[in-house]
PAZAPA-4460 file (N, C-alpha, C; in steps of 0.05 Angstrom, whole numbers, plus 32768, in hexadecimal, padded with zeros to 4 digits):
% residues 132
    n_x    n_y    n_z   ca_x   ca_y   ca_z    c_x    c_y    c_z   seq   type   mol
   8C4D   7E58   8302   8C4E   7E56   831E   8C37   7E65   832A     1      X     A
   8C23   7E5B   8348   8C0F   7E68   8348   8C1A   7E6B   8366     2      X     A
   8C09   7E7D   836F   8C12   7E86   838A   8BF3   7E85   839A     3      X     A
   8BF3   7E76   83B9   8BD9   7E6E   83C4   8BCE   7E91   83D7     4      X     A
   8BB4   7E98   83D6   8BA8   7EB1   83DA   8BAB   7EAE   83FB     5      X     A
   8BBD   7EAD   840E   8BBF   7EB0   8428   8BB0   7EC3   8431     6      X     A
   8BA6   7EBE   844D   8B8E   7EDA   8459   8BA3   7EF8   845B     7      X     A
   8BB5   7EF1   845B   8BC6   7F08   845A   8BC7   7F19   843E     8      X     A
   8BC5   7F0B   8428   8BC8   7F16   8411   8BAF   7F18   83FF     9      X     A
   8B95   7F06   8406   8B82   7F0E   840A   8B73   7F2F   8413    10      X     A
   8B7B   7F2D   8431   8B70   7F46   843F   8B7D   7F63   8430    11      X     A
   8B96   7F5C   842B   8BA8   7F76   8418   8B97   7F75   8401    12      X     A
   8B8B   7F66   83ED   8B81   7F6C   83D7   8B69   7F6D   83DC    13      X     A
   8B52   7F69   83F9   8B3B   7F7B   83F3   8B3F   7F9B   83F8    14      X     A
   8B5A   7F92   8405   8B5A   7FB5   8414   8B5E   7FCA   83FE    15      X     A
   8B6F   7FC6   83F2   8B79   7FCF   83D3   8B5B   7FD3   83C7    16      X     A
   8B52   7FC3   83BF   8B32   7FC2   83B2   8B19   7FCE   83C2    17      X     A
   8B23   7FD2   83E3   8B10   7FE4   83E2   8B13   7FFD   83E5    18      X     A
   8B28   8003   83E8   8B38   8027   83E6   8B34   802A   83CB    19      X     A
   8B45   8023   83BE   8B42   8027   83A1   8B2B   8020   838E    20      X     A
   8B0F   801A   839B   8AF8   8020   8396   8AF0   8033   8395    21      X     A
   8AF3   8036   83B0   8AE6   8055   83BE   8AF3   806C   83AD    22      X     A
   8B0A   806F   83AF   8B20   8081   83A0   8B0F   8081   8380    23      X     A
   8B10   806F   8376   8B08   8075   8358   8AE6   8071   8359    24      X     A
   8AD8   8078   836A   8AB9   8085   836B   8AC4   80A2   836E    25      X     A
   8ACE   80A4   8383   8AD4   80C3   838A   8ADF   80CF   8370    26      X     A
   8AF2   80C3   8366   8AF5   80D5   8357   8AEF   80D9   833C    27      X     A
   8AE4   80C0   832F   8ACF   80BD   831D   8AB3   80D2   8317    28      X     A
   8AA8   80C9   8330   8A8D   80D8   8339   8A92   80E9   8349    29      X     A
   8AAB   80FA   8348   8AAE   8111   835C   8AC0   8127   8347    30      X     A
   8AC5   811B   8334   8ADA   812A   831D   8AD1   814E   8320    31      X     A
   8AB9   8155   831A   8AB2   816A   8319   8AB7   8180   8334    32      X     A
   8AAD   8171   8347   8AB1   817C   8363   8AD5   817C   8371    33      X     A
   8ADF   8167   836A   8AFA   816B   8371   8B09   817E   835F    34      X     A
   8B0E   8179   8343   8B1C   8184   832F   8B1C   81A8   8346    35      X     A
   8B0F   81B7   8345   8B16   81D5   8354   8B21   81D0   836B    36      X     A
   8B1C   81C3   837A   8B28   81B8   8396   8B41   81B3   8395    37      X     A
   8B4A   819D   8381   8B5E   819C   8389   8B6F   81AC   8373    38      X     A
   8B6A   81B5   835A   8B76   81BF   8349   8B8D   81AD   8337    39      X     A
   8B78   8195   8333   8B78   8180   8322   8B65   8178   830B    40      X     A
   8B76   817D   82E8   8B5B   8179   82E2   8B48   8164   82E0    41      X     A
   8B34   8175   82D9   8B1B   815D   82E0   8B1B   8144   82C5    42      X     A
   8B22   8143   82AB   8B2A   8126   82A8   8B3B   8119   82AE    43      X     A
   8B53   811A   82BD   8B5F   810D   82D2   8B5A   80FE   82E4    44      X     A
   8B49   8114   82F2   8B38   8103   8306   8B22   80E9   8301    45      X     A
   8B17   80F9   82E5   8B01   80E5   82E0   8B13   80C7   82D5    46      X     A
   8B25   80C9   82C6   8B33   80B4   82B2   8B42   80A6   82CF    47      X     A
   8B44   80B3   82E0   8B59   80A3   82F8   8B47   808F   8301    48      X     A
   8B36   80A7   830B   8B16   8088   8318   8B0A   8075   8302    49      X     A
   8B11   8081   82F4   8B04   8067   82E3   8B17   804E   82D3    50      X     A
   8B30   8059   82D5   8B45   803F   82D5   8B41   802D   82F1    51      X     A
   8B36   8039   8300   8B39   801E   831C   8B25   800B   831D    52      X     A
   8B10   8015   830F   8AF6   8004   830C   8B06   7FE8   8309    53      X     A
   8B10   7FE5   82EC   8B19   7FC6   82E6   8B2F   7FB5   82FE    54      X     A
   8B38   7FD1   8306   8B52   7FCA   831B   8B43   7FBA   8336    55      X     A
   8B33   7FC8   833B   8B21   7FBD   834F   8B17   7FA8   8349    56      X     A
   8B0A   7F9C   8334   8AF7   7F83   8334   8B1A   7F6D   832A    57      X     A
   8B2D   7F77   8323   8B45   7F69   8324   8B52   7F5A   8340    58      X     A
   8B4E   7F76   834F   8B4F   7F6A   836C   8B43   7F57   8377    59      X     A
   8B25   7F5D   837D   8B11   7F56   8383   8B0D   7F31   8377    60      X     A
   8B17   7F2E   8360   8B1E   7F1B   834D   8B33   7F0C   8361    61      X     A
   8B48   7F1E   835A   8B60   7F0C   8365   8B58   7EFF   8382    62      X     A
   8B55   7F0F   8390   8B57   7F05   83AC   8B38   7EEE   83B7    63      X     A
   8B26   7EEF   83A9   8B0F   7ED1   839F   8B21   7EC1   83A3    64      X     A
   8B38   7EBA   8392   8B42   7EA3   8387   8B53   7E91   839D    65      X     A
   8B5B   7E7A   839B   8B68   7E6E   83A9   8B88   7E66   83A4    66      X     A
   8B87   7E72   838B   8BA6   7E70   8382   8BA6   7E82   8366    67      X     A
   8BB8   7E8B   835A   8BBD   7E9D   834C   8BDB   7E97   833B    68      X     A
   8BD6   7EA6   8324   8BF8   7EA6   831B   8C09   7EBC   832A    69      X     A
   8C27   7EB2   832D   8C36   7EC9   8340   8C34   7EDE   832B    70      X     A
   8C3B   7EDB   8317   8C3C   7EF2   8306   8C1F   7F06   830A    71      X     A
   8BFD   7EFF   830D   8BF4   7F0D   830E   8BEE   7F24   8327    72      X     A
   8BFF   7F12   833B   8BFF   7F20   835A   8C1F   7F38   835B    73      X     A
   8C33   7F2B   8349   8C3D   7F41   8345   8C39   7F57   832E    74      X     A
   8C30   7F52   831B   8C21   7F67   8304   8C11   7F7A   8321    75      X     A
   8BF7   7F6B   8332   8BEE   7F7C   8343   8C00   7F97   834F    76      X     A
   8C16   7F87   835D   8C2A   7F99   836A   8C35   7FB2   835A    77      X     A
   8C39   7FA6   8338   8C4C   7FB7   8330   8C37   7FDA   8322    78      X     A
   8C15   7FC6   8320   8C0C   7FE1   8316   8C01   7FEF   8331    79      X     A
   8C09   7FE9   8347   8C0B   7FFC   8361   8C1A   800F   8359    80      X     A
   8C37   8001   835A   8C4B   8010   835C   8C4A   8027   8340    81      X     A
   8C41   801F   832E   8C3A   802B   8318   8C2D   8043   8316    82      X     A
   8C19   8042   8321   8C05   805B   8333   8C11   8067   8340    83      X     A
   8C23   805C   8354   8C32   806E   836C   8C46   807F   835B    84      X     A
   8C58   8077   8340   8C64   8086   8338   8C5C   809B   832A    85      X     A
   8C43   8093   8313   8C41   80AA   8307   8C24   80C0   831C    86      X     A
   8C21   80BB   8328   8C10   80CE   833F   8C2C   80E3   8350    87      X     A
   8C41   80D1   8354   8C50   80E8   835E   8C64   80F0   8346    88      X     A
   8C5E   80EB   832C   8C73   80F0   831B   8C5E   8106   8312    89      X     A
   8C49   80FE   8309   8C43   8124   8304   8C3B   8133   8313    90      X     A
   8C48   812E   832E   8C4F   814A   833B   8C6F   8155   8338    91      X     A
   8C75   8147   833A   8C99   814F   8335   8C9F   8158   8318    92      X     A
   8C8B   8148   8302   8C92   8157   82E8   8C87   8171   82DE    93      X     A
   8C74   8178   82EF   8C61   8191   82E9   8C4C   818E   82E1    94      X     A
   8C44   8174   82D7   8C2D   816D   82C6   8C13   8178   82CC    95      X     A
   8C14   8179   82E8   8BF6   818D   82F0   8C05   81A0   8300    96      X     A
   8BF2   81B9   8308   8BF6   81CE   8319   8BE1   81C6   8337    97      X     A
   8BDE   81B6   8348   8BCA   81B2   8359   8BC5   81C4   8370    98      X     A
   8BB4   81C1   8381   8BB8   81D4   8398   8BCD   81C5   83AC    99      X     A
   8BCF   81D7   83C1   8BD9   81C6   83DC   8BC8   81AD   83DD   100      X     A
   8BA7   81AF   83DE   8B9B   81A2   83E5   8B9E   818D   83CD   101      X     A
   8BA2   8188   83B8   8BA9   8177   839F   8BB6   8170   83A2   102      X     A
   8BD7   817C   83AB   8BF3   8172   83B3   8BED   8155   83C8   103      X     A
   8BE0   8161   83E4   8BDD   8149   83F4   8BCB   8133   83E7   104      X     A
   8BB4   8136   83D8   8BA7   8121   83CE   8BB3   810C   83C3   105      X     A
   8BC6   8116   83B1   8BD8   810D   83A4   8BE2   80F2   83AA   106      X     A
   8BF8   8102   83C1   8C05   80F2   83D1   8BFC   80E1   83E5   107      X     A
   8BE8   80E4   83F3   8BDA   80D3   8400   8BD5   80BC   83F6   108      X     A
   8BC6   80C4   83D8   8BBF   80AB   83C8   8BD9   8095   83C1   109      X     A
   8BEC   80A3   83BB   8C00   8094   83B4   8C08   808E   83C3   110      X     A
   8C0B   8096   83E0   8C1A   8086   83F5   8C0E   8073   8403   111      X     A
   8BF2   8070   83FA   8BD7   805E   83FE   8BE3   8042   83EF   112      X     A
   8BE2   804A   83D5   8BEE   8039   83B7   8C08   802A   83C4   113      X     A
   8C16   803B   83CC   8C27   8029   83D6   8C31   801C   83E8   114      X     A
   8C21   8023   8403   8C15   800D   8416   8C0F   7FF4   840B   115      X     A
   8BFF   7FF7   83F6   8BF3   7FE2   83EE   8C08   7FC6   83DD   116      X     A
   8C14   7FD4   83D0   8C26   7FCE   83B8   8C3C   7FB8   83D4   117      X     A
   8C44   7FCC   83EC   8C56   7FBB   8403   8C4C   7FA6   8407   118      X     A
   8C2E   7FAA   8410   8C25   7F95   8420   8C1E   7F81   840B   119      X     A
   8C0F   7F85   83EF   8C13   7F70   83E7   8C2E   7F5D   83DB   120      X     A
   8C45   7F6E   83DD   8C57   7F62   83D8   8C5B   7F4B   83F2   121      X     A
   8C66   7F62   8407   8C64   7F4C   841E   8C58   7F31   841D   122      X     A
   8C42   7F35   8417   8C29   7F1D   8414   8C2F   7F08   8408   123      X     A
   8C33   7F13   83EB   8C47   7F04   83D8   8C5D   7EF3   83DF   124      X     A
   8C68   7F03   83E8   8C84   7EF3   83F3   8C86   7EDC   840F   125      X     A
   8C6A   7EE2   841F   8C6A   7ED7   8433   8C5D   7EB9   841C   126      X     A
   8C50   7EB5   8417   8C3F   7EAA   840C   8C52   7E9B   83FE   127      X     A
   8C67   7E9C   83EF   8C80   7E8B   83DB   8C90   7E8A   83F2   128      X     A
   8C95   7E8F   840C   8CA1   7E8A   841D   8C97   7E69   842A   129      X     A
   8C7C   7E67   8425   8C6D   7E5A   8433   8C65   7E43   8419   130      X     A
   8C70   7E4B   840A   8C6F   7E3B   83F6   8C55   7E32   83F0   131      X     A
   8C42   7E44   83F1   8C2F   7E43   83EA   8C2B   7E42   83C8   132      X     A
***
């Protein structure tokens, strides 16, 4: 089953692709300068930004297209939500010690992630609504 790229679910996956660009330059090519800042370590940071690279040209991919499998628009959704959990799961498990200023990074990001994860669901769903 393929699901058609509506400007609605389109615009959610450049938006995704270009936050989560930016995010994994920053923190890629910022690993050194953030890691004290936020009191995160610095291959974390570097290995985070640099998992988005593929994520991004995935996006960027996806949302080109004019139809898609549903499965790869929800795989999209689910490694949102994926991110959103373990970004706030190792703060709750202890996994790092961060600053205040780490704490909010954190969460920002993930509450970013999961903006995204809504709206492309939304999207999704409008879109099999529409029987696209």
């Amino acid at each position: 089953m393929t699901v058609a790229i509506t400007p609605f679910l389109r615009n959610a996956l450049y938006l995704d692709a270009a936050v989560s660009g930016a995010a994994g330059l920053l923190m890629a090519g910022g690993a050194g300068v953030l890691s004290p800042l936020l009191g995160l370590p610095q291959p974390l940071l570097l290995w985070a930004g640099l998992v988005l690279i593929p994520f991004v040209a995935m996006l960027v991919f996806t949302a080109r297209k004019e139809r898609v499998p549903r499965l790869l628009m929800i795989d999209i959704v689910a490694l949102n939500a994926l991110w959103v959990a373990a970004s706030l799961g190792m703060l709750v498990a202890g996994l790092v010690e961060p600053s205040l200023l780490g704490i909010a990074f954190v969460v920002a990001q993930a509450v970013a992630v999961a903006g995204f994860a809504g709206l492309q669901a939304a999207a999704l769903r409008a879109a099999a609504a529409q029987g696209a």
